[in-house]
Structures are given as C-alpha cells and as structure tokens.
N, C-alpha and C positions, 0 to 999 in steps of 0.2 A: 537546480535553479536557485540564484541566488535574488531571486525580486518577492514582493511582498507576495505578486499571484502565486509562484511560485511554491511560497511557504504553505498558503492558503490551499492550494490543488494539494498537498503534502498532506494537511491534514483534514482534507475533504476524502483524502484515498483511505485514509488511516482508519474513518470514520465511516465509511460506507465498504471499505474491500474486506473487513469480518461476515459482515452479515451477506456477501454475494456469495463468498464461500461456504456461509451457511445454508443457503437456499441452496446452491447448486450439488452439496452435500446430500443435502433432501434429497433433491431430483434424480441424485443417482442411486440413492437407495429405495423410491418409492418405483421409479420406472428402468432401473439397471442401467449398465454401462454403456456410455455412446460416449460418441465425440467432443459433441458440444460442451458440454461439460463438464469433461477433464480437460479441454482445453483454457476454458473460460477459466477453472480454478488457477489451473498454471499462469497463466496469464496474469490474474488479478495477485498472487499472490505474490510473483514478478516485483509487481508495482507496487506493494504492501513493504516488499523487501526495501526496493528504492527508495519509496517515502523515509521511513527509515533510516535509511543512511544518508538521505537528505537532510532531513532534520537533526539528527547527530551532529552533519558537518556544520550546518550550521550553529546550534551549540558552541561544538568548539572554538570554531572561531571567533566565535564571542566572547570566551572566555578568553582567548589568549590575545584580543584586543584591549580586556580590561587590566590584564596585568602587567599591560607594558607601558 
C-alpha cells in the first residue's frame, strides 16, 4: 500500500503482531498444540513479514526520489 493508511496499518501490524505471537506462544505452551493457534501465528507473522517489506519499499523509494 502506498497511501498514508496504508503506512499507518504497516506499522499498527508491526506494533501489535509481536505481542499476538507472543500470546498465542503462551497458549500453546500453557494448553498444547491445536489449530487455532498455529494458524493464527502463521498468519500474523504473514503480515509481520509484509509489513516489512512494505515499509522497506517504501523507504526506498524515497530515497531514490531524493537523489534525483
């Protein structure tokens, strides 16, 4: 996403998908392994990953607008 929501949902993810991984961490180890919860990690970490490389890109491109 290149719009300001976009940036903002980037590091709303960034900022809340450690700690879901954290919890749901717990939850597999307090009540053992199920679905929900490997899935949810995968998932969130999915979107950890994207954010990521969202915010990278856009970096870059900021950079290489200023040098020209």
């Amino acid at each position: 996403m290149r719009t300001k929501l976009g940036t903002a949902l980037d590091i709303f993810i960034l900022l809340i998908g450690p700690w879901i991984i954290y919890t749901r961490i717990l939850d597999i180890s307090a009540n053992g392994v199920s679905v929900y919860p490997v899935i949810s990690i995968a998932i969130v970490a999915l979107a950890v990953v994207f954010s990521i490389y969202n915010l990278y890109q856009l970096y870059a491109d900021k950079q290489r607008k200023n040098q020209r």
